[in-house]
VOBA-1610 file (N, C-alpha, C; in pm, whole numbers, padded with zeros to 5 digits, always signed):
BEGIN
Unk+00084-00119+00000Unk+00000+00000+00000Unk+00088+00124+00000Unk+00031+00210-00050Unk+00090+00371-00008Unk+00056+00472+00096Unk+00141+00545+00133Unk+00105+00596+00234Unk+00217+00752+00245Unk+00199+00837+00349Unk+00256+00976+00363Unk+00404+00941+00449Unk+00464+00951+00420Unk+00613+00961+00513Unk+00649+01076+00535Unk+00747+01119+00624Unk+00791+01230+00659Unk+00975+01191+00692Unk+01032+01267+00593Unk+01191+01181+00581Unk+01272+01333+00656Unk+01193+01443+00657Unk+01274+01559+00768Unk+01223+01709+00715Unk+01283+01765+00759Unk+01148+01924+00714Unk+01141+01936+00572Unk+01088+01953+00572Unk+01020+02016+00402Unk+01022+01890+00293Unk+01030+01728+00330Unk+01069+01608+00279Unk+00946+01499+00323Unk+00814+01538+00254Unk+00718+01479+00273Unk+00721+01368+00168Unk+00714+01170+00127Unk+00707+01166+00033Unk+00631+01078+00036Unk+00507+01011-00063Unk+00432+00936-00094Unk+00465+00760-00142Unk+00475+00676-00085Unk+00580+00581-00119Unk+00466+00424-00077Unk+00584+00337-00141Unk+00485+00206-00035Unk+00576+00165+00078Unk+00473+00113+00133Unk+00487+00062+00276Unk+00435-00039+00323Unk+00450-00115+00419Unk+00403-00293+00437Unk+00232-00266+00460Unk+00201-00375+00420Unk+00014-00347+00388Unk-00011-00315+00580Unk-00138-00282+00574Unk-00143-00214+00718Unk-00265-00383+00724Unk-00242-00433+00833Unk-00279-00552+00880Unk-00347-00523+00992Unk-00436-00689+01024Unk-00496-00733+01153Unk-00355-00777+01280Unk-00321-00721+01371Unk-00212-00753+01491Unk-00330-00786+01584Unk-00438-00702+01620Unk-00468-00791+01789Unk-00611-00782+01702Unk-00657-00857+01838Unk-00796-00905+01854Unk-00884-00804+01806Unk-00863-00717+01878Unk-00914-00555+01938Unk-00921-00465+01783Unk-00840-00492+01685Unk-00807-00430+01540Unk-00916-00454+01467Unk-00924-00346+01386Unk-01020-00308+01268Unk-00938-00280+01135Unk-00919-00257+01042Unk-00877-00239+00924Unk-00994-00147+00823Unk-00935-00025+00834Unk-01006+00070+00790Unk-00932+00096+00636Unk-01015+00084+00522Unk-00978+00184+00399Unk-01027+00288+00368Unk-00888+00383+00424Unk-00951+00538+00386Unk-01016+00588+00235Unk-01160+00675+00283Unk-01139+00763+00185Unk-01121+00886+00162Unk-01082+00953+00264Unk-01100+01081+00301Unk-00982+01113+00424Unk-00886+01141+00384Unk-00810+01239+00492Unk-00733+01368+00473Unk-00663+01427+00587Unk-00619+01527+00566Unk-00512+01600+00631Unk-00461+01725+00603Unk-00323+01743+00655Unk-00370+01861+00788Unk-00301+01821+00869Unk-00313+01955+00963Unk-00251+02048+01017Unk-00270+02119+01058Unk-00189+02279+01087Unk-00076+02210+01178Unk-00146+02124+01257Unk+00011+02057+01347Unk+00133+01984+01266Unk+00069+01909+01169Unk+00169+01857+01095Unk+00262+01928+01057Unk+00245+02065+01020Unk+00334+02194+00961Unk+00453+02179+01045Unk+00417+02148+01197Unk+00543+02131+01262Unk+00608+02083+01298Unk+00613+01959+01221Unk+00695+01862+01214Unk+00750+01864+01050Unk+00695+01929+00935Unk+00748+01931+00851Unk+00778+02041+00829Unk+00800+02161+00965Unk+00922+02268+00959Unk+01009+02266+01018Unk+01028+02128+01057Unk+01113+02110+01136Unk+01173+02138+01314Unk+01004+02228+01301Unk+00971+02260+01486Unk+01038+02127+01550Unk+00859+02021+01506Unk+00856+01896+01604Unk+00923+01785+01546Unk+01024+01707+01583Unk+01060+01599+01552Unk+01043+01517+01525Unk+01065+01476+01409Unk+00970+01284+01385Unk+01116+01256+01305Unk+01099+01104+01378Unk+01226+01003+01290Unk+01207+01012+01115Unk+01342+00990+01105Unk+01318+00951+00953Unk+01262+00858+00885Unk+01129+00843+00845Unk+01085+00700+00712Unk+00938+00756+00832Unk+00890+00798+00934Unk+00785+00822+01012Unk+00668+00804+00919Unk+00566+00762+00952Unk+00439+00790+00883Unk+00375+00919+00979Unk+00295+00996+00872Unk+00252+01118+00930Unk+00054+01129+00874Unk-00006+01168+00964Unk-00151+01191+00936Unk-00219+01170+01039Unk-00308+01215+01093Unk-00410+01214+01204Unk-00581+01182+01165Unk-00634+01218+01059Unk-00722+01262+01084Unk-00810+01193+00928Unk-00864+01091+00924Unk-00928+00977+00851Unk-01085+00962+00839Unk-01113+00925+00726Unk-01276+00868+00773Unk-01228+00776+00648Unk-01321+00613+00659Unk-01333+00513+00556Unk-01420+00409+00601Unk-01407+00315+00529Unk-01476+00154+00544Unk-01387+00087+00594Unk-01455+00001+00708Unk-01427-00147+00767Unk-01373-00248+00657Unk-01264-00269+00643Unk-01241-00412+00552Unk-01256-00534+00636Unk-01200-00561+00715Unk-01132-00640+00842Unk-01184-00645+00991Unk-01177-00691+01024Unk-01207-00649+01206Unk-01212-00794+01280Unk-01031-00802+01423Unk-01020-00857+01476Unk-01128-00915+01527Unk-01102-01092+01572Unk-01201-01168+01648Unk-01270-01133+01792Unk-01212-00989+01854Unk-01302-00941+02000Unk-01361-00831+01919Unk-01355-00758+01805Unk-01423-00644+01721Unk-01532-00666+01771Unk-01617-00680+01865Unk-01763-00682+01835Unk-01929-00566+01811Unk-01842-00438+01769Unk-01929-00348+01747Unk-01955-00283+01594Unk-01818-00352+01543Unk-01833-00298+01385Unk-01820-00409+01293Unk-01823-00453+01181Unk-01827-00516+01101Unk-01802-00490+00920Unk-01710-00547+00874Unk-01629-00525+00745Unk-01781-00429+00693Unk-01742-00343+00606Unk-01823-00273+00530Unk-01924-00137+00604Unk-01870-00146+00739Unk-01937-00006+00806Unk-01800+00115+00764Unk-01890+00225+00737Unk-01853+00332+00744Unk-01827+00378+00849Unk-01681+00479+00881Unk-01659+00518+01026Unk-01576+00647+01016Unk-01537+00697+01092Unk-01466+00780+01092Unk-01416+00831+01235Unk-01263+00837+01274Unk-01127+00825+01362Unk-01121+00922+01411Unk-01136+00966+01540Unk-01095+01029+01636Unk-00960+01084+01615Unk-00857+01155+01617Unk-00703+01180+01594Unk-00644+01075+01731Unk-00672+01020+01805Unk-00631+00962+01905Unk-00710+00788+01904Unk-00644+00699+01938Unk-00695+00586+01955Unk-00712+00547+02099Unk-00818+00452+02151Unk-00852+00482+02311Unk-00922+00343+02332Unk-00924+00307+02445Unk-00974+00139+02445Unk-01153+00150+02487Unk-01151+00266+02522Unk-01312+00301+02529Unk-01346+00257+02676Unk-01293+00167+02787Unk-01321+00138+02880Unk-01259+00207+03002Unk-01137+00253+03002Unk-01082+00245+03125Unk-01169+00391+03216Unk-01092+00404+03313Unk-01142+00542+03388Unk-01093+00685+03323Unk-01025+00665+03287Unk-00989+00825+03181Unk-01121+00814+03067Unk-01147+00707+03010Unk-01243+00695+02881Unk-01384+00736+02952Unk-01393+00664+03049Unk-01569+00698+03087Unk-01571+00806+03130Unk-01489+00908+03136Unk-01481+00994+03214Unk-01463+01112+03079Unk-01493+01059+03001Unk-01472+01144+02836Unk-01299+01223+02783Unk-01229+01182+02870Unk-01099+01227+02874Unk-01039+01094+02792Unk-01048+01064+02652Unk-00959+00919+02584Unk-00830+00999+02532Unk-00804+01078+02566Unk-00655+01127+02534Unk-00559+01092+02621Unk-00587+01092+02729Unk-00557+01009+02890Unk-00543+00880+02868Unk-00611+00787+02731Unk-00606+00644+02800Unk-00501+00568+02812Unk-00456+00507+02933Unk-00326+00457+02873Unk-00274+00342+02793Unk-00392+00284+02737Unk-00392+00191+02590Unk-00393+00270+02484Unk-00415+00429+02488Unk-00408+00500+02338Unk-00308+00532+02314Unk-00291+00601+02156Unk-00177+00649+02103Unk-00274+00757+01951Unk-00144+00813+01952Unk-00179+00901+01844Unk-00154+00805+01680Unk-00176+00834+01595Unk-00178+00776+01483Unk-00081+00853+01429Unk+00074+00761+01345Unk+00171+00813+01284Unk+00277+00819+01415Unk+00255+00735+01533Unk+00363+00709+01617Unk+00433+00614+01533Unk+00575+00632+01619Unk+00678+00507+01547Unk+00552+00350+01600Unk+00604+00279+01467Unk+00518+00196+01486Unk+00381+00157+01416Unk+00284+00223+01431Unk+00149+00309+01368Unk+00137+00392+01228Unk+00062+00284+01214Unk+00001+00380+01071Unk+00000+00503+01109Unk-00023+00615+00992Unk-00031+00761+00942Unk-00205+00736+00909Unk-00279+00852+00958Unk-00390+00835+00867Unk-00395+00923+00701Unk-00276+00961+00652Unk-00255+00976+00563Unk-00179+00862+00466Unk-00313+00791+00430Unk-00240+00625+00395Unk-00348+00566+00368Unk-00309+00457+00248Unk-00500+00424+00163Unk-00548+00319+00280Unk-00470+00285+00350Unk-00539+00184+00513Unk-00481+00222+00607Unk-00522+00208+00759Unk-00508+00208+00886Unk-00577+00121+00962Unk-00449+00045+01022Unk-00532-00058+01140Unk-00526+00002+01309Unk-00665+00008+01268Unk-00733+00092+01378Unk-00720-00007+01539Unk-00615+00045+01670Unk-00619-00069+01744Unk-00726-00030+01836Unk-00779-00062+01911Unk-00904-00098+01987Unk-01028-00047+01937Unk-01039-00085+01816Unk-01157-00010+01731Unk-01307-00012+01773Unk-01352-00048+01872Unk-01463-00065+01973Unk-01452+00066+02049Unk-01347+00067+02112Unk-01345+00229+02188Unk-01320+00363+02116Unk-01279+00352+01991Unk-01211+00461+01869Unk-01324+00466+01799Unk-01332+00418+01741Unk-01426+00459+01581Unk-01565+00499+01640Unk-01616+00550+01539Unk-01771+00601+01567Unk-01829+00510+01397Unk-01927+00542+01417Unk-01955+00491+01262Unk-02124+00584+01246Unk-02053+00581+01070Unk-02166+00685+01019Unk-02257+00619+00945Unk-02348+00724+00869Unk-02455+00634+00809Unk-02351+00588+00665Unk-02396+00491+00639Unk-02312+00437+00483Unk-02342+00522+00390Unk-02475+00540+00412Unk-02492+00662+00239Unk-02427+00817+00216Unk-02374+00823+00366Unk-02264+00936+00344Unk-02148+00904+00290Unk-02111+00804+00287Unk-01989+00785+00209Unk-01942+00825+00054Unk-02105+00832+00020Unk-02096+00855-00137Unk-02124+01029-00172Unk-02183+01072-00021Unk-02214+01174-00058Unk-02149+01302-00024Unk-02111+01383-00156Unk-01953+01468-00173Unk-02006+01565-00062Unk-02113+01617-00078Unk-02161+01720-00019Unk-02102+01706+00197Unk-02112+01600+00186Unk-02120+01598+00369Unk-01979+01515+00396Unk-01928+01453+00329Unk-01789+01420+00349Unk-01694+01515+00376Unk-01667+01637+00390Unk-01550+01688+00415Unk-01627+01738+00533Unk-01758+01788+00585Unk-01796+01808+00731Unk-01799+01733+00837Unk-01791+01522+00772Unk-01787+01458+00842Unk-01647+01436+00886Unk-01577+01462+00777Unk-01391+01449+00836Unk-01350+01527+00921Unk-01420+01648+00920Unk-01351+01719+01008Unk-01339+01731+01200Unk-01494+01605+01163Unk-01550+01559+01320Unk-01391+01501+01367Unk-01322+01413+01303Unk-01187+01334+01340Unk-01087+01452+01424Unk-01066+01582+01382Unk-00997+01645+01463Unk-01031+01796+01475Unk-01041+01898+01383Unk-01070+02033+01346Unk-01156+02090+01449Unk-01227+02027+01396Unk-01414+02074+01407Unk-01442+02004+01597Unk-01349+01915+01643Unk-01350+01890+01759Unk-01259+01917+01865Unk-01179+01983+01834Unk-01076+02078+01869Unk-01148+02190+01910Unk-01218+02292+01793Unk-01272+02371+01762Unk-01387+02409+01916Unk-01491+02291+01934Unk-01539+02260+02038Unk-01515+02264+02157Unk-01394+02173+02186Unk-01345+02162+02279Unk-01251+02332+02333Unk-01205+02370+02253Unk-01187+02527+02304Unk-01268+02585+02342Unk-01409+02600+02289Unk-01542+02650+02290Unk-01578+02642+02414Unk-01530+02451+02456Unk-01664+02413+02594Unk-01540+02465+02695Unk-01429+02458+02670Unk-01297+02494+02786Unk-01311+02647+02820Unk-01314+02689+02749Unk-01397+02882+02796Unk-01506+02896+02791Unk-01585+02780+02857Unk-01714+02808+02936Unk-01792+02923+02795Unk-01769+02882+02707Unk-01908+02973+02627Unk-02051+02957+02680Unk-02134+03021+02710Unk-02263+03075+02682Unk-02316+03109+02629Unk-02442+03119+02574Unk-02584+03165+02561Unk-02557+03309+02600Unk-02587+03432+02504Unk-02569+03537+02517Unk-02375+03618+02559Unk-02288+03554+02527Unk-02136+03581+02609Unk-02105+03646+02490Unk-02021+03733+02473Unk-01891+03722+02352Unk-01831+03678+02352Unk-01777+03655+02256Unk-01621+03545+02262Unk-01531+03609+02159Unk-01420+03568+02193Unk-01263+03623+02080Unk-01250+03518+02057Unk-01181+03484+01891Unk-01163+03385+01877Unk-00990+03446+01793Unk-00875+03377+01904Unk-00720+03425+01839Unk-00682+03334+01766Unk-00673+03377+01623Unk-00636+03254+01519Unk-00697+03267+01446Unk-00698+03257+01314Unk-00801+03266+01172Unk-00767+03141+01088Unk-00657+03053+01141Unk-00630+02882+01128Unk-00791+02806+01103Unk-00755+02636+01010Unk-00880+02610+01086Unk-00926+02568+01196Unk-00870+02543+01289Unk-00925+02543+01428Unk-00977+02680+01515Unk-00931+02773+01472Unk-01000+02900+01531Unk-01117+02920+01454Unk-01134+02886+01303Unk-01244+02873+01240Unk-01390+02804+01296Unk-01340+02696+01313Unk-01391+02616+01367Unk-01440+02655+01549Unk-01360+02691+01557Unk-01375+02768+01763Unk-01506+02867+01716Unk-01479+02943+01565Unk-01657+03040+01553Unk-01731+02973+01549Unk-01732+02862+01483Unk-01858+02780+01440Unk-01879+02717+01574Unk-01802+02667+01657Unk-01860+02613+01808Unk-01927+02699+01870Unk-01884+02868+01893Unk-01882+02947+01988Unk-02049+02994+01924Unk-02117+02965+01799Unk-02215+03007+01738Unk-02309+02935+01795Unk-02294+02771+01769Unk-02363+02638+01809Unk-02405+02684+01984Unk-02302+02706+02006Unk-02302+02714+02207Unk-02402+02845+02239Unk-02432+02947+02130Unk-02535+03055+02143Unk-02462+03188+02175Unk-02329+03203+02178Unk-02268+03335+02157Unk-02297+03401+02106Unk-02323+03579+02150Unk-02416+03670+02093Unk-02334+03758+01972Unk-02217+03752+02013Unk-02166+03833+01966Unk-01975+03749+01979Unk-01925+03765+01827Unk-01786+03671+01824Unk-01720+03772+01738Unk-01569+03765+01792Unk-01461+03893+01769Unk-01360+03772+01695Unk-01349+03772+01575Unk-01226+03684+01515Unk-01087+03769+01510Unk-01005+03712+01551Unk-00881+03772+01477Unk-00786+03735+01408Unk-00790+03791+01327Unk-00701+03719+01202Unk-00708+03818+01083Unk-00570+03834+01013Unk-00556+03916+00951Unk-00530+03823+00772Unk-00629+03738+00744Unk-00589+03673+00600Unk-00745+03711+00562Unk-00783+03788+00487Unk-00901+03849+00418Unk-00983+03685+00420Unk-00950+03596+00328Unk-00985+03481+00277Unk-01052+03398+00395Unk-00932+03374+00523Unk-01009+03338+00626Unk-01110+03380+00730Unk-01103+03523+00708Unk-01197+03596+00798Unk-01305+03629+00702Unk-01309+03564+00627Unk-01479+03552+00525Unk-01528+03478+00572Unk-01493+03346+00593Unk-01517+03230+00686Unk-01559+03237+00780Unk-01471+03321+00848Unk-01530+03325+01006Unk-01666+03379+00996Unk-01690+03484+00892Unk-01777+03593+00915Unk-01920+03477+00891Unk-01861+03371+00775Unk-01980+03313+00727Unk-02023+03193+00871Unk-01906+03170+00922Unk-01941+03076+01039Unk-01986+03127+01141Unk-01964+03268+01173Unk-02088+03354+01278Unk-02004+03468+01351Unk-01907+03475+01292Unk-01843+03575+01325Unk-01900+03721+01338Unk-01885+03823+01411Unk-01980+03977+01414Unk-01869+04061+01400Unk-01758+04044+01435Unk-01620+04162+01391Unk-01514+04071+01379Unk-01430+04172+01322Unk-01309+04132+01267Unk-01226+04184+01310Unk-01084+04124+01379Unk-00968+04233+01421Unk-00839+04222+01341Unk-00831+04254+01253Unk-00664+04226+01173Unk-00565+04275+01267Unk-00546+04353+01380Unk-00422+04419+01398Unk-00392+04290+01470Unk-00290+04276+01554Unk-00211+04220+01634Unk-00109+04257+01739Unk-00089+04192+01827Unk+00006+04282+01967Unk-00127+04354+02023Unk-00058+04428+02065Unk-00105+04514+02211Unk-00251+04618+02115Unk-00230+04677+01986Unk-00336+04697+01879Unk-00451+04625+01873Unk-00452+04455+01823Unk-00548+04402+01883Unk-00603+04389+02000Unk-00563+04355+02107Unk-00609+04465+02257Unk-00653+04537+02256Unk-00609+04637+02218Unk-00679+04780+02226Unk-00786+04746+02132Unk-00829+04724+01993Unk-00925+04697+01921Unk-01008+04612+01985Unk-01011+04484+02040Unk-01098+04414+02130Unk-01166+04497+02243Unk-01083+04581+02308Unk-01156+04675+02410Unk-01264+04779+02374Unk-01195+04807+02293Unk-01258+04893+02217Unk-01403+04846+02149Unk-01439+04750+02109Unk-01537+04665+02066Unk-01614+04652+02173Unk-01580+04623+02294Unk-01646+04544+02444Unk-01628+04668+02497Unk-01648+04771+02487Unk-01633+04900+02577Unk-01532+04902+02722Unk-01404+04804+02681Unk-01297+04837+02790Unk-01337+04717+02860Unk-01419+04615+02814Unk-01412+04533+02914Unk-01351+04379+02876Unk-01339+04375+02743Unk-01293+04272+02715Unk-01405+04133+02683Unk-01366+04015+02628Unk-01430+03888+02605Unk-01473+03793+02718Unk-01587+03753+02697Unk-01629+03665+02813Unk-01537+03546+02858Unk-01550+03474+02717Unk-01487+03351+02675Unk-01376+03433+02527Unk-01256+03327+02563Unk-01165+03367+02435Unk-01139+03252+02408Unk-01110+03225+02253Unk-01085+03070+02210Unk-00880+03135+02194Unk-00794+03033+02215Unk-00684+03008+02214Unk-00633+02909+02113Unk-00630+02948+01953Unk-00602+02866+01855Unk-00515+02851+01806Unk-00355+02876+01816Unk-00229+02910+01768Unk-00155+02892+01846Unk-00125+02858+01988Unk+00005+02792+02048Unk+00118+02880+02067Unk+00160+03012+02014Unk+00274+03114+02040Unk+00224+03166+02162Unk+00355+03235+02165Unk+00374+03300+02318Unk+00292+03439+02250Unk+00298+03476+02155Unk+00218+03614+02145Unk+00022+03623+02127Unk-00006+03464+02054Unk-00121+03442+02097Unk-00151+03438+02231Unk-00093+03343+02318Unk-00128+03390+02461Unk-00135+03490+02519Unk-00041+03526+02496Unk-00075+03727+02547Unk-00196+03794+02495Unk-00189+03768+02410Unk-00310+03859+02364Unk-00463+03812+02380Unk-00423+03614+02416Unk-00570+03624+02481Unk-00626+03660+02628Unk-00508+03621+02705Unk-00523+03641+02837Unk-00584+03793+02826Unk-00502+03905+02726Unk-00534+04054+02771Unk-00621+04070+02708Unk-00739+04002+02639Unk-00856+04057+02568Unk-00945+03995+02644Unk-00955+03844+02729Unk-01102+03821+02829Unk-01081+03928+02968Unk-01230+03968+02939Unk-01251+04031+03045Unk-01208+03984+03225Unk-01204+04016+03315Unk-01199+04029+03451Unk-01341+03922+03458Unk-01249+03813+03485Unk-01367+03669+03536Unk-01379+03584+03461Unk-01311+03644+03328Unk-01367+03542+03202Unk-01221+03402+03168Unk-01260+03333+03088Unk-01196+03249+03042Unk-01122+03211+02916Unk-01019+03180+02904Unk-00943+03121+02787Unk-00955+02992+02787Unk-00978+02883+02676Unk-01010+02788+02639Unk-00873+02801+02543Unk-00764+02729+02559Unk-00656+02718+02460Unk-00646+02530+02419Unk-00584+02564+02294Unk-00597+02396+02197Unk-00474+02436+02139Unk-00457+02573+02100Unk-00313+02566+02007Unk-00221+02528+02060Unk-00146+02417+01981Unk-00037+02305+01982Unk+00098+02419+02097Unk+00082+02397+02194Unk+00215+02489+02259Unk+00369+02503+02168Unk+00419+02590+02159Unk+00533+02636+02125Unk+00601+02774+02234Unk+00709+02708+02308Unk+00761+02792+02371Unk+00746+02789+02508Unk+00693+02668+02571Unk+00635+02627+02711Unk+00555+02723+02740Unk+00577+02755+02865Unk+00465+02852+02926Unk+00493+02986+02889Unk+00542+03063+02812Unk+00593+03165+02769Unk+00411+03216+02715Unk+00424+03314+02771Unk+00275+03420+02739Unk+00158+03396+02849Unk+00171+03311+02964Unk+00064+03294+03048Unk+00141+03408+03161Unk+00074+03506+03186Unk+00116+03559+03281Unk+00034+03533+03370Unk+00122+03484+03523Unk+00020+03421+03639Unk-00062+03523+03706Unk+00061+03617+03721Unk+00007+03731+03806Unk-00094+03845+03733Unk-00104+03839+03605Unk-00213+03904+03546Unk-00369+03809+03549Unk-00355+03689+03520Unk-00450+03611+03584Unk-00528+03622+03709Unk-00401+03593+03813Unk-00427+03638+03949Unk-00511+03732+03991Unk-00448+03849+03953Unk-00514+04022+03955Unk-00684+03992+03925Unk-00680+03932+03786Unk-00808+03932+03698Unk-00911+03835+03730Unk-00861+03775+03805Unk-00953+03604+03868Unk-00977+03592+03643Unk-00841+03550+03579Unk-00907+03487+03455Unk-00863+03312+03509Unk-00922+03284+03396Unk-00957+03083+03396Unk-00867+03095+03302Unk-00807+02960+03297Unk-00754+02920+03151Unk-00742+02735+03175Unk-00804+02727+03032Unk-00852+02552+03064Unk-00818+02526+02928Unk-00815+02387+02911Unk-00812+02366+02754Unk-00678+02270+02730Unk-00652+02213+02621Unk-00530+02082+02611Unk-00577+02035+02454Unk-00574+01885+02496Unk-00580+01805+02368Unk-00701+01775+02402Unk-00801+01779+02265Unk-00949+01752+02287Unk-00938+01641+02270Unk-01034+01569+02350Unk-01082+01453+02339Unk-01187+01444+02245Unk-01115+01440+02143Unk-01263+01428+02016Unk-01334+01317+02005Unk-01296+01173+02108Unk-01409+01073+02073Unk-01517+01091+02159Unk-01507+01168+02246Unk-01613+01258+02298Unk-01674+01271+02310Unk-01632+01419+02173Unk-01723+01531+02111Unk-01827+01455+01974Unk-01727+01354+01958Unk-01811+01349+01795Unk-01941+01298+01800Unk-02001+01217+01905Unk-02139+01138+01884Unk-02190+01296+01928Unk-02157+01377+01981Unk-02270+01482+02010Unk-02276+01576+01903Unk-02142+01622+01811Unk-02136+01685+01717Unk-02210+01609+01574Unk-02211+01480+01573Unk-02239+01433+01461Unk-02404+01432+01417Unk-02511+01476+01479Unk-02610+01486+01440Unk-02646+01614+01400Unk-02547+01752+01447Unk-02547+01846+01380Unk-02520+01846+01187Unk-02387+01791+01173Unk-02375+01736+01079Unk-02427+01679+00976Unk-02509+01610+01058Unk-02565+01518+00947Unk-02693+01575+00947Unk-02767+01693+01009Unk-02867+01764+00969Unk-02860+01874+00884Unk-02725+01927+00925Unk-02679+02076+00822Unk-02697+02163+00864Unk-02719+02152+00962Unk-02690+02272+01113Unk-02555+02325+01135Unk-02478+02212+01119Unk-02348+02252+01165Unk-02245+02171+01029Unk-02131+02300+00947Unk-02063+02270+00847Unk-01980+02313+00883Unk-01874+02253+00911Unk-01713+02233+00941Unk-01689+02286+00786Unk-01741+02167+00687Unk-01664+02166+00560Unk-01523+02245+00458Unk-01631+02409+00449Unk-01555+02501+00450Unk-01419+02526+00445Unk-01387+02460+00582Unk-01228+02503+00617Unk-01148+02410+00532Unk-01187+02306+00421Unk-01085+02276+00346Unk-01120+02343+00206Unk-01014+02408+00170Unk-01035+02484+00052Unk-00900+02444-00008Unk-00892+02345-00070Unk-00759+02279-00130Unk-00843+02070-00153Unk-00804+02050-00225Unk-00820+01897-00210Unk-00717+01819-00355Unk-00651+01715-00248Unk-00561+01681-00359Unk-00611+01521-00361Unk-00543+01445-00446Unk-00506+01274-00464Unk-00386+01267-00327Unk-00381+01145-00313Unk-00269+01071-00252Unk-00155+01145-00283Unk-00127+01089-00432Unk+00038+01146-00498Unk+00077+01273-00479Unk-00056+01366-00442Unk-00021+01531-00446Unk-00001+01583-00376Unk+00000+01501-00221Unk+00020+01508-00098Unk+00122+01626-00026Unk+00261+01569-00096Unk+00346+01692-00073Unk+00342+01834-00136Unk+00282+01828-00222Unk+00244+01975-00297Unk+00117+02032-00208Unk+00016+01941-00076Unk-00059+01996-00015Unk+00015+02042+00088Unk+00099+01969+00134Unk+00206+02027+00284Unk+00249+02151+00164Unk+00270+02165+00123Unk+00348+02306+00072Unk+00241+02408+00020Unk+00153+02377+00001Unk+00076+02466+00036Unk-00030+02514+00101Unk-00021+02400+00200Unk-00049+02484+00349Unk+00046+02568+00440Unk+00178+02533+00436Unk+00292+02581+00448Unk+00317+02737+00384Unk+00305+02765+00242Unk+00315+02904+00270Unk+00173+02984+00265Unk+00087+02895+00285Unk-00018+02976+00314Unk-00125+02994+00227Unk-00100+02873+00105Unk-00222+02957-00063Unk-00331+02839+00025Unk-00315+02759+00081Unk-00423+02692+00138Unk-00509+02710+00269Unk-00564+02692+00354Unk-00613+02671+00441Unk-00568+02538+00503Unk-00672+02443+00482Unk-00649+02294+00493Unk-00665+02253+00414Unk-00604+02103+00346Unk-00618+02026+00242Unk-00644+01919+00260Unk-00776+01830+00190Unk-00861+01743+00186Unk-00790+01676+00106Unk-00759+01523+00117Unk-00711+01384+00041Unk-00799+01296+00012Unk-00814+01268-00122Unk-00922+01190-00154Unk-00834+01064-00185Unk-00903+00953-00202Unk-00857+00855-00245Unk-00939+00778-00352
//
């Protein structure tokens, strides 16, 4: 089979690799048709985050059951499903407790070892606690396939920032980042009943998006400017809830200083720079919250997925690029300098 490797920064290449097989009981064998590249991957193919050489790289999948180990007993060859970015045994006390990022039978997909979900199969290990499964007739249908992929990580990320800064019914919210996961943080912060949502982001293209996902203003400046523009918006008082979508030390700053006195930051962006931008003692002063990590998207998705599949709620959007398999590295490169958003892999 073929699949995405990652041989060192900017050295993405499309190649074969040993067929992705049944190993335990617990295994499913999924053939993708639908995956995609993500803003995190960027940092490992800029050479930020480290991955060995020959690594498989991809998170984020939806396909059909071919296969499924002899304890499989919830899915069966020919269901449609679609992958959480994390694999989880579905039982332990971190899992019932909706935290499967915690489990300590999971792993991320594209560990040494592990399939990439950028790859025409993935053997899915404890596929009873991981997979969700959709209706089959979405599989064919173009229209809802890229909203259903995005349930796997984006669009549940997106959420999970949302529910980590306590959004409300009537709140404002900032959303720092015009990425698609801050995209996605509008479209949660809309769903959750936010009256009023402050995007920031200065790429024309993505803050159309936002505007169309429920966005009410726009802040292009940045630094201590955006601050002042957020205040300025909230009459000096700042955001109820702020979504945290970008991981720099200068996003943090600037969300901590745009929620208001009481309010909360919900951060997801991938950290860069440890704790650099949380100031304690401005917190302190402010009684602000700050909550938020790696979403547990197997979660989010049975609650997100009937939005979805009514048309209430469209992730879709945020891929505005879609390549083949082979074109793979021409999608890392252009998400990389930026002509993309996210890019959708068909197979």
């Amino acid at each position: 089979m073929r699949a995405t490797v990652i041989h060192g920064p900017q050295d993405i290449r499309v190649q074969e690799v040993p067929d992705a097989r049944i190993e335990q009981p617990t295994d499913a064998l999924v053939r993708v048709l639908s995956a995609c590249i993500c803003g995190s991957d960027l940092w490992a193919y800029r050479g930020v985050a480290e991955r060995q050489a020959g690594q498989r790289i991809g998170h984020e999948f939806l396909g059909v059951i071919e296969e499924t180990g002899s304890a499989v007993g919830g899915f069966a060859p020919g269901d449609f499903v679609v992958a959480p970015f994390v694999w989880s045994d579905g039982t332990c006390a971190y899992c019932r407790e909706g935290l499967h990022t915690s489990c300590p039978e999971g792993g991320f997909w594209g560990e040494p070892g592990s399939d990439g979900g950028q790859g025409e199969a993935v053997r899915v290990p404890h596929a009873d606690g991981t997979l969700v499964r959709l209706p089959r007739e979405a599989a064919t249908d173009p229209a809802l396939l890229p909203g259903l992929l995005a349930l796997s990580d984006v669009m549940s990320t997106g959420h999970h920032a949302a529910v980590s800064a306590r959004v409300r019914a009537g709140d404002t919210v900032a959303v720092v980042g015009d990425g698609a996961v801050g995209l996605c943080g509008v479209l949660a912060a809309r769903r959750l009943g936010a009256e009023r949502i402050i995007a920031l982001g200065r790429h024309r293209a993505r803050t159309d998006i936002a505007r169309a996902f429920g966005a009410t203003d726009v802040v292009a400046e940045r630094g201590q400017a955006a601050v002042d523009a957020v205040r300025e918006l909230t009459r000096g008082m700042g955001a109820h809830a702020v979504v945290e979508a970008v991981g720099t030390e200068e996003a943090m700053r600037t969300a901590l200083s745009v929620a208001r006195d009481g309010g909360t930051v919900g951060y997801v962006g991938v950290p860069h720079g440890g704790s650099a931008g949380v100031d304690i003692q401005q917190m302190f002063n402010r009684n602000i919250h700050l909550a938020g990590g790696v979403a547990p998207a197997r979660a989010y998705i049975p609650e997100l997925l009937p939005d979805v599949l009514a048309g209430t709620l469209d992730p879709g959007p945020v891929f505005d690029r879609t390549v083949t398999l082979d074109d793979v590295p021409l999608g890392y490169r252009a998400m990389d300098d930026r002509s993309a958003l996210k890019v959708r892999i068909t197979f």
